[in-house]
C-alpha positions in Angstrom: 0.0 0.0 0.0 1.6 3.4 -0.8 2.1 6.1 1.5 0.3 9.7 1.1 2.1 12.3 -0.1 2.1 15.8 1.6 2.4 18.6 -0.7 5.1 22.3 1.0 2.4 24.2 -0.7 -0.2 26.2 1.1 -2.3 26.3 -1.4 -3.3 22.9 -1.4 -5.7 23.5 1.4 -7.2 26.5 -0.8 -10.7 25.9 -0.8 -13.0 27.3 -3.5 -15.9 28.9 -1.7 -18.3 31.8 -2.7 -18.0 30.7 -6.1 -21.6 29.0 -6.4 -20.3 25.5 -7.8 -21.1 22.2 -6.2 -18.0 20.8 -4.8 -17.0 17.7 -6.7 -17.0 14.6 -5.4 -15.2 11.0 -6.2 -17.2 9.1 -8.0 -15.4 6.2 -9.9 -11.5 4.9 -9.5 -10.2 5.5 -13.2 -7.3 3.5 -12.4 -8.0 0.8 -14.6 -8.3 3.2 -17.4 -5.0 4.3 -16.9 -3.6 0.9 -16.9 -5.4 0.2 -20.1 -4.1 3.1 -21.5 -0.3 2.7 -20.7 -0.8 -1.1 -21.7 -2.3 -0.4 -25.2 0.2 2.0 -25.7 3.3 0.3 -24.6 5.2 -0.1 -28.0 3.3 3.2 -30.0 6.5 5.2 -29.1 10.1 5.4 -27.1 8.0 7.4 -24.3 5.1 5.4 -23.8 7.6 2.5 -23.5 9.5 4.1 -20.8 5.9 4.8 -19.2 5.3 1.7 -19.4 8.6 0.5 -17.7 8.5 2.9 -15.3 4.7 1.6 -14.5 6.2 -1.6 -13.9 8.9 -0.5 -11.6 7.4 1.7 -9.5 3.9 1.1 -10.2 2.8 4.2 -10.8 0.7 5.7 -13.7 2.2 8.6 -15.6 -0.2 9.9 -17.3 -0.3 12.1 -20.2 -3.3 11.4 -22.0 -7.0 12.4 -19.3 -10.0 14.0 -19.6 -10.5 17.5 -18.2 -12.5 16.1 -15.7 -9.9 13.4 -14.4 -7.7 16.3 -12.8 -11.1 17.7 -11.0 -12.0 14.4 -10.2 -8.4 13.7 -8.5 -8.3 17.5 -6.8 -12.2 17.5 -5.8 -13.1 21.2 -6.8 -10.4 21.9 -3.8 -7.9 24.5 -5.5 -7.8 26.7 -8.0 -5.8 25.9 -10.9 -5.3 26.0 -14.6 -3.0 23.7 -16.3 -1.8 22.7 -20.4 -1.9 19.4 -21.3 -0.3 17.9 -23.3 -1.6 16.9 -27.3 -0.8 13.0 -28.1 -1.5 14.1 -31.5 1.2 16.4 -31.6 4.6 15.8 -32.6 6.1 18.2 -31.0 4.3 17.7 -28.1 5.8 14.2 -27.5 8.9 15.4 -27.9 8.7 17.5 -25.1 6.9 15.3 -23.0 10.0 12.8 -23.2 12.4 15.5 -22.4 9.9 15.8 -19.6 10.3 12.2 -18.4 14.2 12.5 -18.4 13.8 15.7 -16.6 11.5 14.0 -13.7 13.9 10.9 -14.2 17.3 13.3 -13.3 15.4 15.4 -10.3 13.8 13.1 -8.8 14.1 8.8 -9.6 18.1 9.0 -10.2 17.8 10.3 -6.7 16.4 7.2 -4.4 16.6 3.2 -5.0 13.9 1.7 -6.9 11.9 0.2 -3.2 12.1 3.1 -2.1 10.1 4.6 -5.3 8.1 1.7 -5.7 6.7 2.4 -1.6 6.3 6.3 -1.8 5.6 7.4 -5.1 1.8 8.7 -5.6 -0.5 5.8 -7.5 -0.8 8.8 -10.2 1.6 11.5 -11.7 -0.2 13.9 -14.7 2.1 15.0 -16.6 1.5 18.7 -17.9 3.3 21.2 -19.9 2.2 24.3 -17.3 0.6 24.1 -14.3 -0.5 27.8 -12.8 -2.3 27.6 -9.3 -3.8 30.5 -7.3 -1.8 31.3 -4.1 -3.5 31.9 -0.8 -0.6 34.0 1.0 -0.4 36.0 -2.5 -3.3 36.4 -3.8 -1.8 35.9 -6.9 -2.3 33.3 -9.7 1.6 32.1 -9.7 3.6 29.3 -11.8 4.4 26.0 -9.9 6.7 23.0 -11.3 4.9 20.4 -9.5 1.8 20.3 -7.0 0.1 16.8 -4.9 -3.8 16.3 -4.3 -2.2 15.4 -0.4 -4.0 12.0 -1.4 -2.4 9.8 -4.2 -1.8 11.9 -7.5 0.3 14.8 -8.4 0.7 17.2 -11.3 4.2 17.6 -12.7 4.9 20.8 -15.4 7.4 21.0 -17.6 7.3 24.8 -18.7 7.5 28.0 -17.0 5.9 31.2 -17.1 8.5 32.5 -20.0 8.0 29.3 -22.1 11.1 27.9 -20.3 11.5 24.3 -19.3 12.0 24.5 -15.2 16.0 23.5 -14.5 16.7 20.3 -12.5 17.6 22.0 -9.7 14.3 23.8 -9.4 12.3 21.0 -9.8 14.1 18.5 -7.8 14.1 21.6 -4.9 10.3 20.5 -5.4 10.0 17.3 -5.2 12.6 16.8 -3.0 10.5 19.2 -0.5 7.5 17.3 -1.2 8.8 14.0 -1.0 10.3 15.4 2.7 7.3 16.5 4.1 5.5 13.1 3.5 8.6 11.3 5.2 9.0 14.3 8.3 5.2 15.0 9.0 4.5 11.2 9.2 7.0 10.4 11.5 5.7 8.8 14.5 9.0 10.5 16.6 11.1 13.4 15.0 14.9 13.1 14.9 15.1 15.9 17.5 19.4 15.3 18.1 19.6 15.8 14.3 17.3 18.9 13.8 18.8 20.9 17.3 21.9 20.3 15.5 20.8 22.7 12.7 23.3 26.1 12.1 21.2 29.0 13.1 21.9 31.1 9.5 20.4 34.9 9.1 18.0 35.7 6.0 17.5 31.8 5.0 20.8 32.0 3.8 23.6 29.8 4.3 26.6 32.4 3.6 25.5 34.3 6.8 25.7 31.6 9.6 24.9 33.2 12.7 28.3 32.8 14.6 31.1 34.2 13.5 33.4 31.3 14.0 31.4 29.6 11.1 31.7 32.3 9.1 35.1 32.8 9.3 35.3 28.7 8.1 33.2 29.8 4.6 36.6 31.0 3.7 38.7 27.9 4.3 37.9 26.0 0.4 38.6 22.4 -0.2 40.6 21.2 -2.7 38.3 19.8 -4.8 35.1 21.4 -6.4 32.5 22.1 -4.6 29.2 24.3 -5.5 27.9 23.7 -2.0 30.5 24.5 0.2 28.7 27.0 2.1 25.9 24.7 3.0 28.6 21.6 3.9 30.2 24.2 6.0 27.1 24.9 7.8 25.9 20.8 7.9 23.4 20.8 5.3 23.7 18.5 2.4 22.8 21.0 -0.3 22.0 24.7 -0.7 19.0 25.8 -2.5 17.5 28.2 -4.8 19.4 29.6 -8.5 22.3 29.9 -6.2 22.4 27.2 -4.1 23.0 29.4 -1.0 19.5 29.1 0.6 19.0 27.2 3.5 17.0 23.7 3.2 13.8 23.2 5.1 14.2 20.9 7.5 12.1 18.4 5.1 14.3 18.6 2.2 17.3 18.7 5.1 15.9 15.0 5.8 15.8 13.9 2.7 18.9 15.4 1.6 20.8 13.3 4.1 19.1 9.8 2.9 20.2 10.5 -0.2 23.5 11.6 0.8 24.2 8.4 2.7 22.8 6.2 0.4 23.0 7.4 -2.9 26.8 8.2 -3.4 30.3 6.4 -3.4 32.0 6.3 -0.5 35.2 8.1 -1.2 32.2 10.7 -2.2 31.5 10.8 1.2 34.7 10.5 2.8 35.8 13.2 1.0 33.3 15.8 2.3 32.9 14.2 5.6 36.7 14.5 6.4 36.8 18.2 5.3 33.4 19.2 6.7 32.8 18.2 10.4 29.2 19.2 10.9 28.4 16.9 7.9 29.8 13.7 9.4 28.3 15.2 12.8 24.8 15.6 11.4 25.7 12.4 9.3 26.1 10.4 12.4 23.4 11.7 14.3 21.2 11.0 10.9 22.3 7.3 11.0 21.7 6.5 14.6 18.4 8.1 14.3 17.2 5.6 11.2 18.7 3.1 13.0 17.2 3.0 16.4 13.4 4.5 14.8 12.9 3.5 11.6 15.0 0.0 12.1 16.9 0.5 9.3 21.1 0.4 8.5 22.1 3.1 6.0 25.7 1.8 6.1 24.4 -1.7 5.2 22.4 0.1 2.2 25.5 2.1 0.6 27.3 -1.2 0.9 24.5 -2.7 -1.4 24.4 -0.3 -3.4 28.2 0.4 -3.9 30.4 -2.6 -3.1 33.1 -1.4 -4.4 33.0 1.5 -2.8 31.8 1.4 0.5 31.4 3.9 3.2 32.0 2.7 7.0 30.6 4.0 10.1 34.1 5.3 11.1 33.7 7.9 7.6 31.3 10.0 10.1 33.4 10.4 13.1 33.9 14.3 14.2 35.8 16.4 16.5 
């Protein structure tokens, strides 16, 4: 049984009233409909055959092809939202829809292991080319990449506001927040060792930690390239934003870490954890926390994953 998925935006709970419609309601599952679909279609073209793949996999639908009424169905008459779908007709509409799926497949799949997917994903991701979505804090009608029913479907967009296809690192900033809240607002006990040890930064931003003996580290560089040296410095994982100097929320500063342990070589590791000490600190408070609540050994899943290059226990020891 999959998990829920908890959307970062406010407006999800937006609810349309005044507006003299009657609230729609679920009626029928269309679930089988999108099964048919992405069975008939399996060998049409390259992307439906990915689809289809990736349906296997993960057992989720991605769906290009619905009815209007599909996306009402799915988001019950609960926001307001307008949206471009996509034309199966159009050639140049599949073309961008499978620049799409590699986009989705580099910002957010790449990301975690396939059990992991297969468990969390949504039953249903619409695929879109824009997704605009009426704001409650501005009052505004504002572009998103990517927005969740807080049930079992999400809309993903391709394009933004100026025609623009959204970068990876905007859209996996995103998901990756999305994907965090589901795993941090449904934990039965929060990993309170590993969130106190969060730097205290001024104006969300990670190149103004609070105190000033961490600021004066911003200026000691490693030796190798590193676009997120300010955030290491500081313990996070990553840096967000077009700059990568924003602070992460302390969802996507949970999932950051999974994926840090997990997802990467260990000489990867070892070579930020040995330079930055609040990363193997927060690292090790990370691991003890998944170990003792959620019963599970992130050392023993690197090894898995990367045999021949293993990350040890000892990689996280700090001074």
């Amino acid at each position: 049984m999959k998990k829920i998925l908890f959307s970062s935006l406010v407006l999800l709970s937006l609810m349309l009233t005044g507006c003299g419609e009657e609230e729609l309601t679920p009626q029928v599952d269309t679930s089988n409909e999108y099964e048919e679909f992405i069975l008939a279609n399996r060998t049409r073209t390259s992307t439906d055959s990915l689809i289809y793949e990736w349906y296997k996999k993960y057992n989720t639908y991605f769906i290009y092809s619905f009815r209007d009424a599909d996306i009402k169905w799915q988001w019950a008459g609960k926001m307001m939202l307008e949206y471009t779908a996509y034309d199966p007709e159009r050639e140049k509409d599949m073309e961008m829809l499978k620049k799409h799926l590699m986009l989705i497949k580099e910002s957010l799949l790449d990301n975690y292991d396939e059990e992991f997917l297969r468990e969390c994903l949504p039953y249903k991701i619409f695929l879109i080319k824009t997704l605009d979505a009426f704001g409650i804090s501005s009052l505004s009608w504002d572009t998103y990449p990517s927005l969740t029913n807080n049930q079992d479907a999400m809309m993903i967009a391709y394009l933004q506001s100026n025609g623009r296809a959204y970068s990876k690192a905007v859209l996996e900033s995103d998901l990756t927040n999305i994907f965090g809240a589901f795993f941090y607002d449904k934990l039965d006990v929060k990993p309170l060792k590993f969130i106190s040890s969060r730097v205290a930064v001024k104006y969300e931003l990670v190149t103004v930690p609070q105190d000033p003996k961490i600021e004066e580290e911003l200026s000691i560089k490693p030796s190798f390239s590193n676009a997120h040296h300010s955030a290491n410095v500081c313990g996070f994982v990553k840096g967000y934003g077009p700059t990568v100097v924003k602070e992460p929320t302390q969802q996507q500063d949970f999932t950051d870490y999974l994926w840090f342990i997990t997802q990467n070589k260990g000489s990867w590791i070892r070579q930020r954890t040995q330079f930055y000490k609040r990363l193997a600190k927060r690292g090790s408070y990370f691991i003890e926390f998944y170990r003792d609540e959620m019963g599970k050994n992130l050392i023993e899943e690197q090894n898995k994953k990367f045999p021949a290059d293993p990350v040890r226990i000892e990689d996280f020891e700090y001074q």
